[in-house]
Backbone and ligand atoms as CSV (ligand in chain L), in Angstrom:
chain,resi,resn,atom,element,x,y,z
A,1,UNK,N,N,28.472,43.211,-3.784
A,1,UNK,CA,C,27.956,42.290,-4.827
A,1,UNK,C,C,26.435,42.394,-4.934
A,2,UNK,N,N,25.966,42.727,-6.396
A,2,UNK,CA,C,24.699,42.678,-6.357
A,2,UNK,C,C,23.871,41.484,-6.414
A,3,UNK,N,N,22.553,41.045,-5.923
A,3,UNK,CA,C,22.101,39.903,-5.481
A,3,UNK,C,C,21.908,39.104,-6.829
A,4,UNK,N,N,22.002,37.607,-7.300
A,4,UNK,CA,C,21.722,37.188,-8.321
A,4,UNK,C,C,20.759,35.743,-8.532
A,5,UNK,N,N,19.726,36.129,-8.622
A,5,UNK,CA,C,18.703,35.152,-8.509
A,5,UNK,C,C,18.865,33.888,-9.666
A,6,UNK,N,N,19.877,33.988,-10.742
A,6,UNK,CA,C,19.911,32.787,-11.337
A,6,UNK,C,C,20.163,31.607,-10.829
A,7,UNK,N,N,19.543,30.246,-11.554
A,7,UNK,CA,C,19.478,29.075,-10.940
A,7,UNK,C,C,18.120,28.168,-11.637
A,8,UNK,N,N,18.194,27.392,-11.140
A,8,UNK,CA,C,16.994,26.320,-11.110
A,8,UNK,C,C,16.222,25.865,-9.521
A,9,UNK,N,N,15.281,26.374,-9.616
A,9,UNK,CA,C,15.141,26.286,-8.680
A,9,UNK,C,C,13.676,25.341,-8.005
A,10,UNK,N,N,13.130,24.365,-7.318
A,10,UNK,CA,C,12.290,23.500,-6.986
A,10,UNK,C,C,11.228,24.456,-5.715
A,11,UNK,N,N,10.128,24.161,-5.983
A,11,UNK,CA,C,8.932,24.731,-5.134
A,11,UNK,C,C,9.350,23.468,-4.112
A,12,UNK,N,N,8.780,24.173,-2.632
A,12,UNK,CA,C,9.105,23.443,-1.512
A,12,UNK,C,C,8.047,23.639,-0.445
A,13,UNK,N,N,7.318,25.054,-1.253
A,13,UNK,CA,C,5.929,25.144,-0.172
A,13,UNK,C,C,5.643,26.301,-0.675
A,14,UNK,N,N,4.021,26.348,-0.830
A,14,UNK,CA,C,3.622,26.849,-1.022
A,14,UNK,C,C,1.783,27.395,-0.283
A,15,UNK,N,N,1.983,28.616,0.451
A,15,UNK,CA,C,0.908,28.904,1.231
A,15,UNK,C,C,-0.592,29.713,0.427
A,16,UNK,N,N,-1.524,29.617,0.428
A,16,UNK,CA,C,-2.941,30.083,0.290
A,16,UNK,C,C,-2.690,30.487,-1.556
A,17,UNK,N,N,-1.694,29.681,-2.085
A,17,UNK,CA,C,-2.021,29.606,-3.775
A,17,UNK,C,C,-3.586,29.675,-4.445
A,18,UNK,N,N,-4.744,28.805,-3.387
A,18,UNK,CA,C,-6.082,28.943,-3.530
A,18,UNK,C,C,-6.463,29.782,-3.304
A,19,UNK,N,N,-6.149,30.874,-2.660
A,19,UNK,CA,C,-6.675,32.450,-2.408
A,19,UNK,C,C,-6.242,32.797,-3.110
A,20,UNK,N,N,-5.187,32.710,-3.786
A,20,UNK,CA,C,-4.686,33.796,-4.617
A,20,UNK,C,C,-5.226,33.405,-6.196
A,21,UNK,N,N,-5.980,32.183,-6.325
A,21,UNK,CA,C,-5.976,31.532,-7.514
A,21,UNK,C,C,-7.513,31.974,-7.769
A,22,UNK,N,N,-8.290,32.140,-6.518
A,22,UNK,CA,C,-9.760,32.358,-6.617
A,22,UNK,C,C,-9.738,33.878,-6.612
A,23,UNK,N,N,-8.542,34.659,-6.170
A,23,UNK,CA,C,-8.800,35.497,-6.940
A,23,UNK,C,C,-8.531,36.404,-8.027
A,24,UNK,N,N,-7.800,35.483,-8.768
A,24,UNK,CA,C,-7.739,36.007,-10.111
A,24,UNK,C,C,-9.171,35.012,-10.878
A,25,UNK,N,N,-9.884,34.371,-10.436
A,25,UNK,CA,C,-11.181,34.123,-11.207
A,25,UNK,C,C,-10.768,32.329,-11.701
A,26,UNK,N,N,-9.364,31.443,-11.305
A,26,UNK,CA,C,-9.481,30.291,-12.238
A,26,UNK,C,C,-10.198,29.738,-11.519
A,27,UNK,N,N,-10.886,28.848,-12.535
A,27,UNK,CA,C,-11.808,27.824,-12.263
A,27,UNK,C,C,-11.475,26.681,-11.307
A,28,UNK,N,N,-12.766,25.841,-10.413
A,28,UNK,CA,C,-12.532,24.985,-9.247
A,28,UNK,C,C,-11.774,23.404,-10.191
A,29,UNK,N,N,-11.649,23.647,-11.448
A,29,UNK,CA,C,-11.037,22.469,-11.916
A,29,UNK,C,C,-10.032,22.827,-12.186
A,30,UNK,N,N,-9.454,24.074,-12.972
A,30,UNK,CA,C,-7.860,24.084,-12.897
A,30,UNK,C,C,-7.650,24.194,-11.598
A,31,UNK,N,N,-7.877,25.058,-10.748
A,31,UNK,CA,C,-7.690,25.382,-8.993
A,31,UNK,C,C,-6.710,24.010,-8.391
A,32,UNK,N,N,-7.891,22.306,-8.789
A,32,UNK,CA,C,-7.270,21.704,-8.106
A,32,UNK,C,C,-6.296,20.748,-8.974
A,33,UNK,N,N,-6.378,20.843,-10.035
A,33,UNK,CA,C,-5.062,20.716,-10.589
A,33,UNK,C,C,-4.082,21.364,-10.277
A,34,UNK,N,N,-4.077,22.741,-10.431
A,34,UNK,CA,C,-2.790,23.713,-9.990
A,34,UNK,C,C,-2.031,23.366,-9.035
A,35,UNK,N,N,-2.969,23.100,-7.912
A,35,UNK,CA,C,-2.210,23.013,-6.605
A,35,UNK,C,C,-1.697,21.917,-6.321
A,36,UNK,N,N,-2.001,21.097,-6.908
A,36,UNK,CA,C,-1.220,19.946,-7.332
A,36,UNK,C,C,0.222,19.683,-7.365
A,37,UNK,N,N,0.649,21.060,-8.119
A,37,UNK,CA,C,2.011,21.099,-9.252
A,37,UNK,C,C,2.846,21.299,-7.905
A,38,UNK,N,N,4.108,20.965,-8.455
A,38,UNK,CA,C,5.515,21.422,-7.960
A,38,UNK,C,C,6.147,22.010,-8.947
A,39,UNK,N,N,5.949,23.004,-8.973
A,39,UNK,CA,C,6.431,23.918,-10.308
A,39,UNK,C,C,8.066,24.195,-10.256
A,40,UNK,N,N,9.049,24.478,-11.043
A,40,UNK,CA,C,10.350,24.330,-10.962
A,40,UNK,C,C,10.517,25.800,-11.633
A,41,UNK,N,N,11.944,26.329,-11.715
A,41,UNK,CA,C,12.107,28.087,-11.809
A,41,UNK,C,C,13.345,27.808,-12.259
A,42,UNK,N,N,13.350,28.520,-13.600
A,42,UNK,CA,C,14.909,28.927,-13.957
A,42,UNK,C,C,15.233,30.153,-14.198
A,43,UNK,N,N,16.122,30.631,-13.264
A,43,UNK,CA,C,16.283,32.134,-13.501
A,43,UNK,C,C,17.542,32.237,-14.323
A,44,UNK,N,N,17.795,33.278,-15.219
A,44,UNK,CA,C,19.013,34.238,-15.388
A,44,UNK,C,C,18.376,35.238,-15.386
A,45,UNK,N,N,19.919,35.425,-15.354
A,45,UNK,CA,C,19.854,37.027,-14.325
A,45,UNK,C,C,21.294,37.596,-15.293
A,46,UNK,N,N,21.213,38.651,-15.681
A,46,UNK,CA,C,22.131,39.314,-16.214
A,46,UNK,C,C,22.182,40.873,-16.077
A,47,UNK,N,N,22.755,41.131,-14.613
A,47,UNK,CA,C,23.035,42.580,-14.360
A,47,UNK,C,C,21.249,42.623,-13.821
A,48,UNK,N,N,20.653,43.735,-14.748
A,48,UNK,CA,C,19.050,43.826,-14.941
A,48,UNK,C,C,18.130,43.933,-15.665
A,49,UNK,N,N,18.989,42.509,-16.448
A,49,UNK,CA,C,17.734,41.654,-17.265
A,49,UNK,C,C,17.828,40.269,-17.009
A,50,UNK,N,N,16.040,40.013,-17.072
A,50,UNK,CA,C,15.721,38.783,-16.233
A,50,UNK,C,C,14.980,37.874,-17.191
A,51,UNK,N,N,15.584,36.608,-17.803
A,51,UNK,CA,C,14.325,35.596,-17.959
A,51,UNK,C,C,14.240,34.452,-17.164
A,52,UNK,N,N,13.211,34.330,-16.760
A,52,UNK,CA,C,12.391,33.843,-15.267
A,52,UNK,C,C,11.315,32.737,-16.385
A,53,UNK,N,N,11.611,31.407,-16.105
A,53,UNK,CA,C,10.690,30.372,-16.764
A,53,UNK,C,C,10.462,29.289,-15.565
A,54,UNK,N,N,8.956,29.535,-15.353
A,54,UNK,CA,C,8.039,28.590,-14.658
A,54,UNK,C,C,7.269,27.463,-15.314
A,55,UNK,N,N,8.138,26.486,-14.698
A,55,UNK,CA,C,7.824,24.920,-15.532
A,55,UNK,C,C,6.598,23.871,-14.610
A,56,UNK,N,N,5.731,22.998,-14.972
A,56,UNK,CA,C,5.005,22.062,-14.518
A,56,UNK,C,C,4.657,21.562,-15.719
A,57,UNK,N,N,4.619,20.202,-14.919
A,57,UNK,CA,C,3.463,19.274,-15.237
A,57,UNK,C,C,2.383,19.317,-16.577
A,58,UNK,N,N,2.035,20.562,-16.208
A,58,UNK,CA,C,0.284,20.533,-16.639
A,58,UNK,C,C,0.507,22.070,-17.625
A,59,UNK,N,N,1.227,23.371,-16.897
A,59,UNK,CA,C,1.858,24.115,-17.547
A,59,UNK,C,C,2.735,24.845,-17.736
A,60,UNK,N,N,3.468,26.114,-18.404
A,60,UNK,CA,C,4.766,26.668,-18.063
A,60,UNK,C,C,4.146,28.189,-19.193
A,61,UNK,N,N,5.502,28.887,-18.065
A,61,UNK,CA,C,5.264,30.786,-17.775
A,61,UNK,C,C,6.625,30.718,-18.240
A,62,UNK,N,N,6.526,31.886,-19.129
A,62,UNK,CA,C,8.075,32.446,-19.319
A,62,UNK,C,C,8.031,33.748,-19.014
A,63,UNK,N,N,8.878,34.335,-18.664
A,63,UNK,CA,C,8.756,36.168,-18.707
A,63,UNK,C,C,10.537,36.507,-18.373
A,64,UNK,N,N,10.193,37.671,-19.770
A,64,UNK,CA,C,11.929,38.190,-19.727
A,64,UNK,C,C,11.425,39.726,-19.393
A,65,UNK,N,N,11.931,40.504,-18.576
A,65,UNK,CA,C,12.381,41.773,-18.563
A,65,UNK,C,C,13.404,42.911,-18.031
A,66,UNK,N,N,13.482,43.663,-18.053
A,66,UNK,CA,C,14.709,44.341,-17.750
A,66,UNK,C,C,13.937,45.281,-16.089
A,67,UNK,N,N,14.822,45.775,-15.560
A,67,UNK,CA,C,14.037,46.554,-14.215
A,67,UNK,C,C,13.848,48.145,-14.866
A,68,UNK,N,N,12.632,48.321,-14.425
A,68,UNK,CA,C,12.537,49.958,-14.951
A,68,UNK,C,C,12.216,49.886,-16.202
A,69,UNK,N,N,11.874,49.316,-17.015
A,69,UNK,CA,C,11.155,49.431,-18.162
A,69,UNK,C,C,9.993,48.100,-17.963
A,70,UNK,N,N,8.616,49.116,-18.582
A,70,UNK,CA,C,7.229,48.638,-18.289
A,70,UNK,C,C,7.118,48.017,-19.422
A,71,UNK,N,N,6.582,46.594,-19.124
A,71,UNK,CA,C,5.836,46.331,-20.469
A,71,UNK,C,C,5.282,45.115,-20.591
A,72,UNK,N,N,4.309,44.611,-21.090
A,72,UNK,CA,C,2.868,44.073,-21.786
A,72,UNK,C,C,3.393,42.834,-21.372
A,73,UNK,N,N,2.484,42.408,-20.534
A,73,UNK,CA,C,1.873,41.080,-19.821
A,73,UNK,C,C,1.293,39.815,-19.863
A,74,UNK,N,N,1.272,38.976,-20.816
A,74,UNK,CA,C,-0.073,38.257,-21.269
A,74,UNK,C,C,-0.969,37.482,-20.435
A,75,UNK,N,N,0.131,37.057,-19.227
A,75,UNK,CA,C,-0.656,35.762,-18.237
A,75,UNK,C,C,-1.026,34.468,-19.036
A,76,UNK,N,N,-0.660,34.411,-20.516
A,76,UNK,CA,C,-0.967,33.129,-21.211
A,76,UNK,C,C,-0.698,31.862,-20.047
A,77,UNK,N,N,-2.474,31.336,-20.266
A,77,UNK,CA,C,-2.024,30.016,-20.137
A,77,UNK,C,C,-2.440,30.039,-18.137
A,78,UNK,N,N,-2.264,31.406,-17.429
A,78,UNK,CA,C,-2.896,31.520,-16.332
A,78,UNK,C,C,-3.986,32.347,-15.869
A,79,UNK,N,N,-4.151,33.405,-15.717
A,79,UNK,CA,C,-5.408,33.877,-15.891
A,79,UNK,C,C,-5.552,34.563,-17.060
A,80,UNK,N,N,-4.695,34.751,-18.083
A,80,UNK,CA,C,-4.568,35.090,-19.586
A,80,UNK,C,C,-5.406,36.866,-19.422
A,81,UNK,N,N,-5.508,37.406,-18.311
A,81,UNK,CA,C,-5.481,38.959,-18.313
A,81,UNK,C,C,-4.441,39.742,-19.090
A,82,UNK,N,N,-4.572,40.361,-19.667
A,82,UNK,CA,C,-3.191,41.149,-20.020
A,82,UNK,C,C,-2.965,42.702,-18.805
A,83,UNK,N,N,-1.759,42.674,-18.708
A,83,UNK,CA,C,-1.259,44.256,-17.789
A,83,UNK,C,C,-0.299,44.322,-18.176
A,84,UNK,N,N,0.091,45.437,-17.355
A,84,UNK,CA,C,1.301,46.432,-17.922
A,84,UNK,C,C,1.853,45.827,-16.467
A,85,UNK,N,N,2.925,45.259,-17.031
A,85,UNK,CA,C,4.251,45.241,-15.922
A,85,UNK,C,C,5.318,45.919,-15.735
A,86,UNK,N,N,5.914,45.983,-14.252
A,86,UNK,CA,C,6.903,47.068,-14.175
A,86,UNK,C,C,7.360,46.340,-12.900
A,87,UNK,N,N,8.899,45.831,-12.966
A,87,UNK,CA,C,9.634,45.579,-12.173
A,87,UNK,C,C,10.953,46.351,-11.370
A,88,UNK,N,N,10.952,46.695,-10.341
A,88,UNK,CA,C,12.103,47.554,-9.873
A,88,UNK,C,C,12.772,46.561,-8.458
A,89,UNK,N,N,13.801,47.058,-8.521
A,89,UNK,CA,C,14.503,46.783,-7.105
A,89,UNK,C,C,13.849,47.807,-5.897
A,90,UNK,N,N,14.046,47.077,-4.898
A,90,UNK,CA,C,13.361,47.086,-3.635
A,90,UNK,C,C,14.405,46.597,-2.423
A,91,UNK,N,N,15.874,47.424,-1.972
A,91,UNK,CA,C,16.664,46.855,-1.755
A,91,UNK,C,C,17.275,45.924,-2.793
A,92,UNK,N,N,17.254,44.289,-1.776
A,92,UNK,CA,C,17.554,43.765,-2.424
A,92,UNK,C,C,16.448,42.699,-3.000
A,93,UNK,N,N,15.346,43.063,-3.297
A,93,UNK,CA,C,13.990,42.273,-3.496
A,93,UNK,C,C,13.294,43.057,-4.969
A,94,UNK,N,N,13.127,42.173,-5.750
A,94,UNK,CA,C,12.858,42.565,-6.870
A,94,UNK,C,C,11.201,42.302,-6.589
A,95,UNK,N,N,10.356,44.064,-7.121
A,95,UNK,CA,C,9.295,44.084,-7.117
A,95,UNK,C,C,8.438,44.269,-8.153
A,96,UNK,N,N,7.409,43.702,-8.512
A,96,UNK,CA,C,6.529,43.461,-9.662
A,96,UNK,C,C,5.565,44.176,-9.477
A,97,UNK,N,N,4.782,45.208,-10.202
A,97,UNK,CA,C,3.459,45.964,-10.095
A,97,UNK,C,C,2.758,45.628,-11.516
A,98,UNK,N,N,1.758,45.101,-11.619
A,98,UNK,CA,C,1.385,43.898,-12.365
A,98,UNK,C,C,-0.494,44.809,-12.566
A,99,UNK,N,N,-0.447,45.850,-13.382
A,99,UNK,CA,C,-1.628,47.294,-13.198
A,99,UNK,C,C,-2.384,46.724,-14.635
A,100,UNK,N,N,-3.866,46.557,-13.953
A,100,UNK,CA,C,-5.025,46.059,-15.044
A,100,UNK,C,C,-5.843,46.083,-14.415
A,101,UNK,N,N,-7.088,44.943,-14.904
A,101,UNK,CA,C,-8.752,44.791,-14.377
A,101,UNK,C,C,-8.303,44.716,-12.806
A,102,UNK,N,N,-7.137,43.728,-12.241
A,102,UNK,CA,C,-7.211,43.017,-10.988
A,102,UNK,C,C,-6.293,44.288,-10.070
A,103,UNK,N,N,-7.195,44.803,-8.880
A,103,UNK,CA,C,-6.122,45.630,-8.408
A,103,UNK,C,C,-5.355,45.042,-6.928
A,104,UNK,N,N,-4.078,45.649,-6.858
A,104,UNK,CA,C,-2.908,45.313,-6.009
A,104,UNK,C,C,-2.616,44.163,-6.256
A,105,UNK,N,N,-2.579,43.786,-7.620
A,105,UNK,CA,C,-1.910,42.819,-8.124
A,105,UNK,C,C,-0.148,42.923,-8.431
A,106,UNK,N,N,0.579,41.768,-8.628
A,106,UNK,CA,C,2.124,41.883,-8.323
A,106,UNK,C,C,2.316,40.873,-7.698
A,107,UNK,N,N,4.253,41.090,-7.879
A,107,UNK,CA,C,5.182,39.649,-6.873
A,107,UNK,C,C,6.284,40.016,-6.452
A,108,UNK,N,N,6.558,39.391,-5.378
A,108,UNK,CA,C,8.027,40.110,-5.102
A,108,UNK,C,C,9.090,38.597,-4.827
A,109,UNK,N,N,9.896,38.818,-5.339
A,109,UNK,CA,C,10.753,37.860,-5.005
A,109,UNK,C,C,12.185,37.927,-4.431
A,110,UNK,N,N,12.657,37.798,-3.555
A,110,UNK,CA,C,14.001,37.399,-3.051
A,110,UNK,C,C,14.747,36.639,-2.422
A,111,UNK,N,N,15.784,36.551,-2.092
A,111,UNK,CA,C,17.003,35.252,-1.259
A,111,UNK,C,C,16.804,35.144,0.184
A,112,UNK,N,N,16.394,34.203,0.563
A,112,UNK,CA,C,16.958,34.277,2.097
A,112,UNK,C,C,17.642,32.739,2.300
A,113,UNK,N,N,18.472,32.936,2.655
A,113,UNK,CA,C,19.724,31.882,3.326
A,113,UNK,C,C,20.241,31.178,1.878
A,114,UNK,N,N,19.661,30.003,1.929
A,114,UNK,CA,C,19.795,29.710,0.506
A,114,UNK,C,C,18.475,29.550,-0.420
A,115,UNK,N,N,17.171,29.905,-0.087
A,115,UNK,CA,C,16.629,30.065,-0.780
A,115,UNK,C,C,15.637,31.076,-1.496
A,116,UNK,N,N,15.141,30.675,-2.280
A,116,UNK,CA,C,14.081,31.652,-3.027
A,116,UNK,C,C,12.947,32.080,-2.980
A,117,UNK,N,N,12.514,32.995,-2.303
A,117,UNK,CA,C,11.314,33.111,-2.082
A,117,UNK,C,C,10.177,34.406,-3.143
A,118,UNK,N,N,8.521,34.029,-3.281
A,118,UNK,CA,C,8.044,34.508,-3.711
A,118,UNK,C,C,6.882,34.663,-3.514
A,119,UNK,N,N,6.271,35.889,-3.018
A,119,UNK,CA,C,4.884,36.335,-2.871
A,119,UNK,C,C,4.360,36.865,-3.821
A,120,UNK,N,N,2.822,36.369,-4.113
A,120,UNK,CA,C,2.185,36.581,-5.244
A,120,UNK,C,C,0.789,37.550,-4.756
A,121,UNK,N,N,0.487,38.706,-5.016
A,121,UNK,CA,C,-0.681,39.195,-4.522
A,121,UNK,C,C,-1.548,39.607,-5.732
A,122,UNK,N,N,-3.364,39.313,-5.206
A,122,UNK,CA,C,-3.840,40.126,-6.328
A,122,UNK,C,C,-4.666,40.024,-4.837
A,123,UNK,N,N,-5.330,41.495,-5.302
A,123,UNK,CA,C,-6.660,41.907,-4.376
A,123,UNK,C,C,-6.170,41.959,-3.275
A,124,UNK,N,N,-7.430,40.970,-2.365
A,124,UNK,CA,C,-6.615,40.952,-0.842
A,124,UNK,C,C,-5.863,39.483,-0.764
A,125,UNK,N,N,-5.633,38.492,-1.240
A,125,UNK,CA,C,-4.920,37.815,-0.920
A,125,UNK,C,C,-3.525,37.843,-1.921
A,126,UNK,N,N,-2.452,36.788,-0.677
A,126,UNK,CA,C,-1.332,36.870,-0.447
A,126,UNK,C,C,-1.181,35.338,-0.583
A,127,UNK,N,N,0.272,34.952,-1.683
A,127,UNK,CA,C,0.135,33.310,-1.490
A,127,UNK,C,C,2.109,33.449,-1.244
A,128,UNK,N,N,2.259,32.422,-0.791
A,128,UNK,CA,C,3.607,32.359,-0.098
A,128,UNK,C,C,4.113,31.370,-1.174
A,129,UNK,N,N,5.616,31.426,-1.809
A,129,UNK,CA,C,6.300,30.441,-2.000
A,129,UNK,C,C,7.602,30.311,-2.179
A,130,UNK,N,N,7.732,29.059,-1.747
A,130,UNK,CA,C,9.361,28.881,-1.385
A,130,UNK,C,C,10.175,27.793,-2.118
A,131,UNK,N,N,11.356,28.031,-2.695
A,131,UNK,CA,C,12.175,27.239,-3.838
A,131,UNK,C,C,13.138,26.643,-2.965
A,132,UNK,N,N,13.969,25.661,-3.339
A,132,UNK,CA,C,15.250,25.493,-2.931
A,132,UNK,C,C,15.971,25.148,-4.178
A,133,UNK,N,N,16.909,25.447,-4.390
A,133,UNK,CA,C,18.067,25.245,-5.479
A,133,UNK,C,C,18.138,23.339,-5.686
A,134,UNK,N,N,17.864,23.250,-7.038
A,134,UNK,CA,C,17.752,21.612,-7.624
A,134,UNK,C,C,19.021,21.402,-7.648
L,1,1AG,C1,C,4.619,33.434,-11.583
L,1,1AG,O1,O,4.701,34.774,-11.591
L,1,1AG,C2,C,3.706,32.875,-12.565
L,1,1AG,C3,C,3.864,31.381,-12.594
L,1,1AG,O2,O,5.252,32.768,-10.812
L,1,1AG,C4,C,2.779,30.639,-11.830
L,1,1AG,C5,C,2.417,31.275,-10.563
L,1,1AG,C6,C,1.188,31.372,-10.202
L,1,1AG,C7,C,0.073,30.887,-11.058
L,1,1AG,C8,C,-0.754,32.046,-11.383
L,1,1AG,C9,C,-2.031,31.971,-11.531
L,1,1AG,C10,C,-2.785,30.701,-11.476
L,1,1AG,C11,C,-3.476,30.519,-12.768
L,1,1AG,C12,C,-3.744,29.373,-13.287
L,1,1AG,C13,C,-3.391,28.087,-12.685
L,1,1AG,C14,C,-2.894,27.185,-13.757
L,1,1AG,C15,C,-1.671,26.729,-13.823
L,1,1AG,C16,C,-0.636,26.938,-12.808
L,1,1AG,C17,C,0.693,26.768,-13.518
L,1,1AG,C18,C,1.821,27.072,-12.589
L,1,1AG,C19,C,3.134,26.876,-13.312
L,1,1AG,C20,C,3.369,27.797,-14.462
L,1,1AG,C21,C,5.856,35.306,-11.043
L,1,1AG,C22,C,6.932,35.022,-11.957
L,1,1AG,C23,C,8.215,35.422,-11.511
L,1,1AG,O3,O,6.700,35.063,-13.287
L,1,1AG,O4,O,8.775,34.273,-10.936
């Protein structure tokens, strides 16, 4: 059975989001708003195509794509950079290469036990986060 990340899913922790937030450049006033949020995740998942919508408070991310086909980024609404995205499987861990101004930027996300996990990198930092099913 291949792995299936659909669901709704609730943030439950989240590690060095401020490293990772200072370095994509947002400002010390969104910064501490952001970290604020308990952001919520709804995945479908169909085979390998994905729309993935990140909800808060204050704001919300949508992104649909298929694995293995690259394509155009906006970041609306978070650091509003545009890149070229490209998602592939990684086992069983779906990986994001996220190629523009910011380098070793990307996310990887996958299951462990029952929940969802997701690392966000640009540069040198690394922010940790973890869902549990609502
Ligand atoms: C995401 O990507 C993007 C969703 O999860 C938010 C994650 C990190 C926020 C990114 C940069 C911070 C920039 C601005 C802060 C302002 C608002 C924060 C709003 C957070 C809720 C949308 C991976 C993903 C796949 O698309 O799950």
């Amino acid at each position: 059975m291949p792995v299936d990340f659909s669901g709704t899913w609730n943030l439950i922790s989240n590690d060095n989001f401020e490293g990772y937030m200072v370095a994509l450049g947002i400002d010390f006033a969104t910064r501490k708003i952001a970290k604020m949020l308990k952001p919520q995740k709804v995945i479908k998942q169909d085979g390998d195509s994905f729309y993935i919508h990140t909800t808060s408070t204050f704001r919300d991310y949508s992104l649909q794509f298929k694995i293995g086909e690259e394509f155009e980024e906006d970041n609306k609404g978070l650091d509003n950079r545009k890149c070229k995205s490209l998602v592939t499987w990684e086992n069983d861990k779906l990986v994001c290469v996220q190629t523009g101004e910011k380098k070793n930027r990307g996310w990887t996300h996958w299951l462990e036990g029952d929940d969802l996990h997701l690392e966000l990198r640009c540069e040198n930092q690394v922010c940790k986060q973890v869902f549990k099913r609502a």
